[in-house]
C-alpha positions, 0 to 999 in steps of 0.5 A: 752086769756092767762094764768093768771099772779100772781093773786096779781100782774096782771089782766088776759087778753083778747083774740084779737077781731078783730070780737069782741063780746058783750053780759049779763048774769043774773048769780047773783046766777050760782047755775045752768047752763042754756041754751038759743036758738042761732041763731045756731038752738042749744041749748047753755050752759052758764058756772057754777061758783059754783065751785068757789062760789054760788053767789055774796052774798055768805058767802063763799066770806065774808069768803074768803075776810076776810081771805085774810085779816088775811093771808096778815098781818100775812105773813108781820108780819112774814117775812117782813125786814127779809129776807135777814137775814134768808136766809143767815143762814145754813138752809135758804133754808127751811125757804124761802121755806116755806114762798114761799109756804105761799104766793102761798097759799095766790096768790091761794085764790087771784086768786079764789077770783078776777077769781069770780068777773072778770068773773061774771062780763065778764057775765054782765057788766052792771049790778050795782049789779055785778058791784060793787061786782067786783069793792068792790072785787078788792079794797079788793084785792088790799088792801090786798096785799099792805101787801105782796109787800116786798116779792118779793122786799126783795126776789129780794135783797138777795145777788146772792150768798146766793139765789143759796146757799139757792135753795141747799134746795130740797125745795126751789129748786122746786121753782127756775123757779119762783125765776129765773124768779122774779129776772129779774125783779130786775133793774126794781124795786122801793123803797118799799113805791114807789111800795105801792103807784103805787099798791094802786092808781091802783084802782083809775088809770088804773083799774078805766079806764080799767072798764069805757072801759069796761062799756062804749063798753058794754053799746054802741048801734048802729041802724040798720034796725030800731032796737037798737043792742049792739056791739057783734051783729053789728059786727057780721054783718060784715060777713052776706051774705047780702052787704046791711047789711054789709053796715049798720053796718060798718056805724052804727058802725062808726056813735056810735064810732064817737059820743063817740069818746071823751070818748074813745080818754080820756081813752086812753091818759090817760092809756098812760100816766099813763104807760108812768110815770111807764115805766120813773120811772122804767127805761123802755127805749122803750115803749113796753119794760115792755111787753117783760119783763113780756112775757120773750122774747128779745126786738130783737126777737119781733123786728124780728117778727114784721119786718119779717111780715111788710115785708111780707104784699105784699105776705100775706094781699095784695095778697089775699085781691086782690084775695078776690075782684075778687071773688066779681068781684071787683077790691076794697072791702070796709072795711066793706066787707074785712070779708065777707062770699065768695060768694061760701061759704056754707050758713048753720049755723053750729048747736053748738053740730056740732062745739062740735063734730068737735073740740073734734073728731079733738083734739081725733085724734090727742091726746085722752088726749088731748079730754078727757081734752077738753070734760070736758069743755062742760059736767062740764059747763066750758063754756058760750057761748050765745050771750047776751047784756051787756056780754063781747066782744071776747073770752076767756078762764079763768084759775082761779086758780090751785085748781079749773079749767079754764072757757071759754067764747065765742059769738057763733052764728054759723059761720065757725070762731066760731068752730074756736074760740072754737078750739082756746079757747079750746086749752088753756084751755087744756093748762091751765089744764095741767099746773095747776099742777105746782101751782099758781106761776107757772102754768101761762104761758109767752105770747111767749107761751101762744097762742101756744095751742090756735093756734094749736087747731085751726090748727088741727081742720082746717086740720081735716076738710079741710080733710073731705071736698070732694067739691072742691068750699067748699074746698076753702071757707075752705082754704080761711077762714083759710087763712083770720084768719091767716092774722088777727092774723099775719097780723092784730095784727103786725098792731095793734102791730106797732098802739100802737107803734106810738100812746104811742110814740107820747103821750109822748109829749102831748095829742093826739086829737081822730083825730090824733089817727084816722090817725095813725089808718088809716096809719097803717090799710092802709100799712097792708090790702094793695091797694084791701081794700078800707077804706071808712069814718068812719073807722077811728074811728074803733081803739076805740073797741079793748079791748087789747089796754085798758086791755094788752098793747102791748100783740098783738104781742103774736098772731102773735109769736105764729102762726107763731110758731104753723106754723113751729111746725105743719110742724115737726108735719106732719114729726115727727115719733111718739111720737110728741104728748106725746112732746107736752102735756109736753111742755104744762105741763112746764107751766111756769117752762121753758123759751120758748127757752128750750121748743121749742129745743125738737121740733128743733125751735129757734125763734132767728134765722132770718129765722125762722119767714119767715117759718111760715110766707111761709105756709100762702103764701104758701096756697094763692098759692093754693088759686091763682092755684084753681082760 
């Protein structure tokens, strides 16, 4: 997952699921961590929210519920119809300083507040108790800041004159990043009672179907081998040794998608309208325009990533995919085989205290800092990592909010993915801390960056461990599964980058059919696995679970950005003489104080240049040459 956006503006996003998980914890109270058995063989820990609050009847919440209430009337009362005014006098430049850090203040306890529910509720989504603690919290919320939309309304209509006059103020200064960075989007603004309407009906619009995504996926069961198993389980069945297995659960999954496909086809359309009739207001003119806004990147450097990858399907996807098949002696693999261990791969489950080990010696010999941040997440009980029914699918980290500390949440069950899952988790979490000192309307990073540490993490964990590896089979096994998570995070998430494409495009001149989104599925799926897969039926229906294009619209492509960005900042890595790793910490420091062309210039990066992605995008066909030479 990436950086949370303002807490009175946005929801925090997910990290791609292309293995998605599932699971529940009973964590009403989190006075104390607790730990369960994995199919690991270890001991995992379950995260402890009471750095945030002791449990959903705690005082604490009342409290801070209530005085989110006095904070937001009070702000308007003081400053709303005022702005433009005060700011124009001499001494303008403190005074909207000191508004802004008011509504900081406001957005810190905002984002303490929904953090809390959003991820208690991330631990059991089918609770009714947490259910409506989470539901009843983001109604207060969202009441509570209908009283402070004027602010960045007004803010945006001071004149540009004035608002370069007023940033003189030493005070208001520190904050140009956020106003700069607010003031992009002022074409794109409503009358005030408009933008009320569009935040309160929110709760009832696409909040209100994001949660029905969210308890439906979790509540789904699939049947195999005479048991009944949530989604995390089932698809994790897609990468047992067993065919036979890996069979079952490719049609069990088809079999409850398929039985629920109205529901999901339902909360689809209707998200796509619903965002459709907020781009036409707004004035967007291309569908995925409103993302490129919030992530601060340009609509032609997107289009040039996704080009470049499209174009390099044959050499990526394609390729190994066929070279994949001839491991397994075919000519074709079924969908439900395109993850399967190799069949040369080691067979052992690796134990948690491993993967901890691995990650932390990985990100120590590359930056003790770095480690020591990293090392934090397991000794302070910043992480939950069980396998649980009801618990919510993939991965993320959580920043919560600058004055406490993020929060991790993975699906571990011992694969070679899931030590890089907590590298890729791991890495944003060190992200988030670092940028945290920035305070709440800064630290959060654009999605351009956002994945940058994430995917680092993963790379230096891979390289340490491909490092270590003395057995040539195991060497490979290595370089495939690296190989295989690069394509999906490039290659898979352009696919899922140009499904949503086609899918608001063409909803905008009616309702699709669950069919018709199944062939846009299968069009897309078909152009980027390439000839070697072979798409049996059912799989069709497989669109239905991703949670990206329900909770983040669009926001796939950040993955593809930034590997293919850590691909090339790697390689200056591997040539830069010291000092890199002090570089790196402060561009993860910036938070989002710089736009992402200024923090890539001290590393000589610039991802408006055409070549630039087919760079990144040569290291993943670069190890599939080595895949082809090792045979």
């Amino acid at each position: 997952m990436a950086s949370r956006p303002s807490a009175l503006r946005k929801s925090a996003s997910r990290r791609k699921t292309v293995k998605a998980k599932t699971s529940t914890a009973k964590t009403k109270a989190n006075s104390k961590p607790r730990a369960k058995a994995a199919s690991a063989g270890a001991k995992l820990p379950e995260w402890n929210l009471t750095d945030l609050y002791s449990g959903i009847d705690a005082p604490e919440v009342t409290r801070d519920l209530d005085r989110m209430d006095a904070e937001c009337i009070a702000f308007e009362a003081d400053y709303k119809g005022k702005l433009a005014e005060e700011t124009a006098k001499p001494e303008g430049g403190v005074w909207l300083a000191q508004a802004v850090m008011r509504y900081e203040a406001i957005d810190d306890l905002a984002g303490r507040l929904g953090s809390y529910a959003g991820l208690i509720h991330a631990g059991d989504s089918v609770d009714p108790a947490i259910s409506k603690f989470y539901g009843d919290v983001s109604e207060r919320l969202t009441a509570a800041s209908l009283h402070l939309l004027f602010f960045a309304l007004e803010l945006n209509r001071i004149d540009d004159a004035v608002i370069e006059r007023a940033m003189q103020a030493p005070e208001l200064a520190y904050y140009r990043p956020w106003i700069e960075d607010s003031r992009k989007d002022k074409p794109y603004q409503l009358e005030d009672r408009i933008e009320q309407l569009f935040h309160e009906k929110s709760v009832s619009g696409y909040s209100a179907w994001n949660r029905l995504f969210d308890q439906t996926i979790s509540s789904l069961r699939f049947k195999l081998g005479g048991k009944e198993l949530a989604i995390e389980p089932t698809l994790n069945m897609l990468q047992d040794r067993s065919p036979e297995k890996r069979k079952a659960a490719g049609q069990a999954l088809a079999k409850t998608f398929k039985a629920n496909e109205r529901t999901f086809a339902l909360i689809t359309n209707t998200l796509a309208k619903d965002k459709d009739i907020s781009d036409r207001w707004r004035g967007f003119q291309d569908v995925a325009d409103s993302r490129h806004l919030a992530n601060r990147v340009e609509r032609e450097v997107v289009d040039a990533l996704v080009a470049s990858v499209r174009a390099a399907y044959p050499r990526l996807s394609h390729r190994y995919y066929a070279l994949k098949a001839g491991w397994f002696k075919k000519k074709r693999l079924a969908h439900w085989d395109r993850n399967a261990p190799l069949p040369f791969a080691a067979n052992a489950s690796i134990p948690w205290q491993d993967a901890r080990k691995m990650v932390l010696t990985a990100y120590g010999a590359f930056s003790p800092e770095m480690a020591r941040i990293a090392e934090r997440f397991f000794t302070e009980h910043w992480i939950d990592a069980p396998v649980r029914p009801g618990k919510a699918p993939g991965a993320f980290s959580h920043p919560t909010t600058p004055s406490a500390h993020p929060y991790v949440l993975m699906n571990y069950q011992g694969k070679p993915r899931d030590v890089m899952t907590l590298a890729h988790e791991l890495g944003h979490g060190v992200h988030q801390v670092l940028a945290a000192k920035n305070g709440a309307l800064m630290a959060p990073t654009p999605l351009t960056l956002a994945e940058t540490a994430s995917v680092f993490g993963e790379m230096l964990t891979f390289k340490r461990l491909l490092s270590e590896t003395k057995n040539a089979k195991q060497r490979q096994a290595l370089l495939a599964g690296k190989v295989e998570d690069m394509i999906n995070t490039v290659v898979r998430q352009i696919a899922f980058y140009s499904f949503e494409r086609a899918i608001h495009t063409e909803r905008r001149n009616g309702e699709l059919t669950a069919e018709r989104i199944g062939e846009i599925w299968l069009s897309v799926q078909g152009e980027s696995l390439g000839p070697a897969i072979e798409i049996k039926p059912g799989y069709e229906s497989f669109w239905m679970y991703i949670p990206h294009f329900i909770h983040s619209p669009f926001y796939v492509y950040a993955y593809a950005f930034g590997d293919c960005l850590v691909n090339s900042l790697y390689a200056v890595y591997e040539h830069a003489a010291s000092g890199f790793a002090e570089r790196y910490l402060e561009m993860l420091s910036a938070g989002g104080t710089k736009h992402y062309s200024e923090l890539l210039k001290p590393f000589g990066l610039d991802a408006k240049d055409p070549k630039f992605w087919d760079g990144g995008l040569s290291v993943i066909a670069g190890m599939i040459d080595e895949l082809e030479a090792m045979g």
